[in-house]
N, C-alpha and C positions, 0 to 999 in steps of 0.2 A: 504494500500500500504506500502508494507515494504521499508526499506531503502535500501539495496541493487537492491532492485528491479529498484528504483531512479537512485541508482549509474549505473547500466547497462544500463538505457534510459540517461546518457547522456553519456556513455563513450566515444562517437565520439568525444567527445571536451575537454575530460580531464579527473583528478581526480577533484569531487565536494566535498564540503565539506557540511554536515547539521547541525544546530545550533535552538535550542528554536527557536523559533520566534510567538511572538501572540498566543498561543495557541497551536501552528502545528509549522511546520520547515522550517526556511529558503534556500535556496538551493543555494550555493555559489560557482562560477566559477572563479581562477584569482581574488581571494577579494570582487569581485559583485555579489550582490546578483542578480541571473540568474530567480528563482524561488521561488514560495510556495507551500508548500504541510500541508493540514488539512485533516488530515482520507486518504481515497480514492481520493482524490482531490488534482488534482494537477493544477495550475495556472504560464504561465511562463510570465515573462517580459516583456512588449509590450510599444509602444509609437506611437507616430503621423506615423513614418515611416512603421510599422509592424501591427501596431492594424485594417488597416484595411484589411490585409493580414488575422488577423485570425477569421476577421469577416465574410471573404468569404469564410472560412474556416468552417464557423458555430461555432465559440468558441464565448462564452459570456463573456464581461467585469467583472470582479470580484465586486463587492458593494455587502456590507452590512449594518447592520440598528443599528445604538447604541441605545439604549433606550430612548427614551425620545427625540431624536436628529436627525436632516435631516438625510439621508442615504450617504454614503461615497462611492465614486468610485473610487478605484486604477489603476494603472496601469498594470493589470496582467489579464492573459485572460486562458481559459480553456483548455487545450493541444488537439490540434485536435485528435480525438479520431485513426485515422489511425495511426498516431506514437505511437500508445501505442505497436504496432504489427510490425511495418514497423520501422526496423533501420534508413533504407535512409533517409525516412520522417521524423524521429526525429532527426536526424544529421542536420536540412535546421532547423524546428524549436530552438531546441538550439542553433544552430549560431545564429538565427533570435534573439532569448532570452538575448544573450552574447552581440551582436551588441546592441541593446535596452538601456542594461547595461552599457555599455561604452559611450552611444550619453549622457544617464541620468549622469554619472560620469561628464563627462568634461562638461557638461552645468554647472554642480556644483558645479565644482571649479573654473568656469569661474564668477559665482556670486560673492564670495567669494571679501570681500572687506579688504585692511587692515585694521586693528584697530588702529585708534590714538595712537598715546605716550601720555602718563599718563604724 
């Protein structure tokens, strides 16, 4: 999957921006990261509110297996395969992606503790 190709499945929501990431490329919307993309795969952003939206979707949760190590499961899920063809459809998922991205942002600065004075 090339990168332009990326940039045209989300234009409904903007300009994105792609970056290294892990191996593959992060896919950045507005600062958040929306996406991953390794090879032909693309994985977009999901959480409590969305994940089981793309589970009815038929998209599978992203994990994989470190060596030696339990396996890890992220929060990014498989882009339902009709938005690869259908704008419409991919416009409801990357909002779906974008939203995911913003509940994760403000949860995280919401952790965010002062540090003591030294």
């Amino acid at each position: 999957m090339d990168e332009e190709f990326v940039r045209d499945l989300f234009a409904s929501e903007g300009p994105v921006q792609l970056r290294r990431l892990f191996g593959g490329k992060g896919i950045y919307l507005d600062g958040l990261i929306v996406a991953v993309m390794f090879g032909d795969q693309l994985l977009l952003k999901g959480d409590d509110q969305t994940g089981p939206l793309f589970e009815a979707a038929g998209s599978r949760r992203w994990t994989y297996q470190r060596p030696g190590k339990a396996s890890v499961t992220m929060p990014y899920y498989d882009l339902p395969s009709e938005a690869y063809d259908d704008p419409d459809a991919m416009a409801v998922w990357a909002r779906r992606a974008w939203e995911a991205a913003m509940r994760a942002a403000q949860a995280k600065s919401g952790k965010r503790r002062p540090k003591p004075p030294r």
